[in-house]
N, C-alpha and C positions, 0 to 999 in steps of 0.2 A: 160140976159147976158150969153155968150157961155161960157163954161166951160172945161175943160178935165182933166180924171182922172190922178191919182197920180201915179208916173214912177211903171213899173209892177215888179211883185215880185210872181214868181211861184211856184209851188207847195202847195198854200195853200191848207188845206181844207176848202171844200162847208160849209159855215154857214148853220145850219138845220133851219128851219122857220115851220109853220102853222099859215098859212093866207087860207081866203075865197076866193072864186074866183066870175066872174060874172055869171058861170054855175050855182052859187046856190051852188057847193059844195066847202068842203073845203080838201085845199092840205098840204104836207108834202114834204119838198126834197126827200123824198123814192119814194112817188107819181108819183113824176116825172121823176127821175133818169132814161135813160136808160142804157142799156145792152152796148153800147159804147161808152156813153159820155151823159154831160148834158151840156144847154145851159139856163143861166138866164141872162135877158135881164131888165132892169130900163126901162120903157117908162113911157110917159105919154100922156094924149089925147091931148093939147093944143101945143105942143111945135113944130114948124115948121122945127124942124128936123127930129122929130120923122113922121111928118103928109107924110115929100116929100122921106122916104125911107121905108114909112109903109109897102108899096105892094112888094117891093123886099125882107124885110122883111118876111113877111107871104111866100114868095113861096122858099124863101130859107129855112124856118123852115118846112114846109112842107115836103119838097125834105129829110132834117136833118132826119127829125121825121120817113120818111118812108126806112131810113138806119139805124135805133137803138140809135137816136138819143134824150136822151129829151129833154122840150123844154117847156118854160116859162117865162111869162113879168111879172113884177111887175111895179104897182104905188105907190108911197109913199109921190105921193106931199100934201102938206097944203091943202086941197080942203074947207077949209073954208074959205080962201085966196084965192084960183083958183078953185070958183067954177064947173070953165070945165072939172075939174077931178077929181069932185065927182064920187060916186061909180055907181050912176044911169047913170052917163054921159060915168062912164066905160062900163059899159053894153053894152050900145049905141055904141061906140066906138066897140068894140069887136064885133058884128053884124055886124055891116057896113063894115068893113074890114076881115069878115069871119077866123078869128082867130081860126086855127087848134088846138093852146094849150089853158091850162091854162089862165088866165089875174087877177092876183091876186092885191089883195088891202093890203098896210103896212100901216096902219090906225095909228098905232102909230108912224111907221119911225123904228122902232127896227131892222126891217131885213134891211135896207139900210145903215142904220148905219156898220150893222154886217158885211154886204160884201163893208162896203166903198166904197160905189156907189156916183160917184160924177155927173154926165147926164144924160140926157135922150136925146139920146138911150146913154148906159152904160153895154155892153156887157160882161158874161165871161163865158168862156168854160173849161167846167171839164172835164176828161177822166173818166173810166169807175167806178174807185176806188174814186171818187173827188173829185179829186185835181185839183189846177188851171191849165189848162196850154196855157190857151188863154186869154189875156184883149187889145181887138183890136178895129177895125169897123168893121161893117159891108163888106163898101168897101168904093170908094173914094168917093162918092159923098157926099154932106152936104144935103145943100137945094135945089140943083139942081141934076140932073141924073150924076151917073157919064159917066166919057166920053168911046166911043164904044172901047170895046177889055177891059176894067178896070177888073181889078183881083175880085173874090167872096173872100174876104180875108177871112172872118167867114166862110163858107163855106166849103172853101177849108182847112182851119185850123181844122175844125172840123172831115171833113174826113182823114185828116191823125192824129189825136189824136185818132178817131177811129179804127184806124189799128196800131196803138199803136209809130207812128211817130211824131216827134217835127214840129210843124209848121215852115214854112216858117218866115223870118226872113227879117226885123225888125217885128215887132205888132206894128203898130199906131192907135197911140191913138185915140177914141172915142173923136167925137165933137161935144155937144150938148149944150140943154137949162139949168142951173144948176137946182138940185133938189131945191126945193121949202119946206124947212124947218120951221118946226114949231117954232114957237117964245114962250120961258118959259115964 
C-alpha cells in the first residue's frame, strides 16, 4: 500500500541512532554527519519504488557525498514478515546497487519511529547544525523515470541547504511502499 509522509515541519533536530550497517560496521548520526548537511533516507530492498529510483538514487548521493554532504539509508521493515529485507538480503541489496554510504538495519524500528518515517524511500535532509530542512523526493518519478528536464528536487535542495539557502518551494511529498511495522 503507498503511503506518504505526514505534512513537514522544519527545523527539527536529527534523531541520534546507532545501528549496524551491512559494511559490518556500526554507525552514529556523527558518523555520518557531514560538514554541510546530512541526508537519511528509509529504504527498503523489496519495495518497487524504492527498486525503480534506486540508481538515481546512489548517483545522486554520490555527487551529495562528494560536495560535504552525508548520506545514509536505513531499513526498519518487519524482515520476519518481509523476508526480502532481512539483513543478509540487505547486504545483497547494498552490492548490487553499489551503495557509496552507510545501509543501516533498525532491527527494532526505534530510529523510525524517532524520525517518523512513514515510506520507503522517506527522505530528510539536515543542514550542517541538523536540523531538518528538507522532507521531500527525490524527484518526480515513482515507479517509473521521471520525465526528461524533471527537477533533482533532493539534490538540488541539498545544495542549497549546503550553502546555507532554503530550498526551493513547495517539498513534495515522498511516495512509497508504507514501512512494514512489527506487530506487539
Amino acid at each position: 500500500m503507498a503511503a506518504t509522509p505526514p505534512p513537514l515541519v522544519l527545523d527539527l533536530p536529527a534523531p541520534d541512532f546507532r545501528l549496524p550497517a551491512t559494511d559490518g560496521k556500526t554507525y552514529a548520526l556523527r558518523d555520518i554527519a557531514g560538514k554541510k548537511g546530512t541526508v537519511i533516507v528509509f529504504i527498503c530492498n523489496h519495495c518497487p519504488y524504492v527498486k525503480a529510483v534506486i540508481s538515481r538514487l546512489v548517483a545522486d548521493a554520490r555527487a551529495l557525498m562528494t560536495e560535504g554532504i552525508g548520506f545514509a539509508a536505513i531499513s526498519a521493515n518487519d524482515a520476519s514478515e518481509y523476508p526480502e529485507d532481512s539483513f543478509d538480503n540487505m547486504k545483497a541489496f547494498a552490492r548490487a546497487n553499489q551503495f557509496p554510504f552507510p545501509y543501516l538495519y533498525d532491527e527494532s524500528q526505534a530510529v523510525a519511529r524517532a524520525y517518523d518515517a512513514v515510506c520507503t524511500p522517506d527522505y530528510f535532509g539536515y543542514d550542517a547544525s541538523l536540523h531538518l530542512k528538507y522532507r521531500g523526493r527525490l524527484d518526480e518519478g515513482r515507479t517509473n523515470p521521471p520525465p526528461p528536464g524533471a527537477r533533482r528536487e533532493l539534490l538540488e535542495a541539498m545544495r542549497a541547504i549546503a550553502v546555507g539557502k532554503t530550498p526551493s518551494e513547495p517539498q513534495l511529498s515522498s511516495i512509497g511502499c508504507s514501512i512494514k511495522w512489527k506487530h506487539d
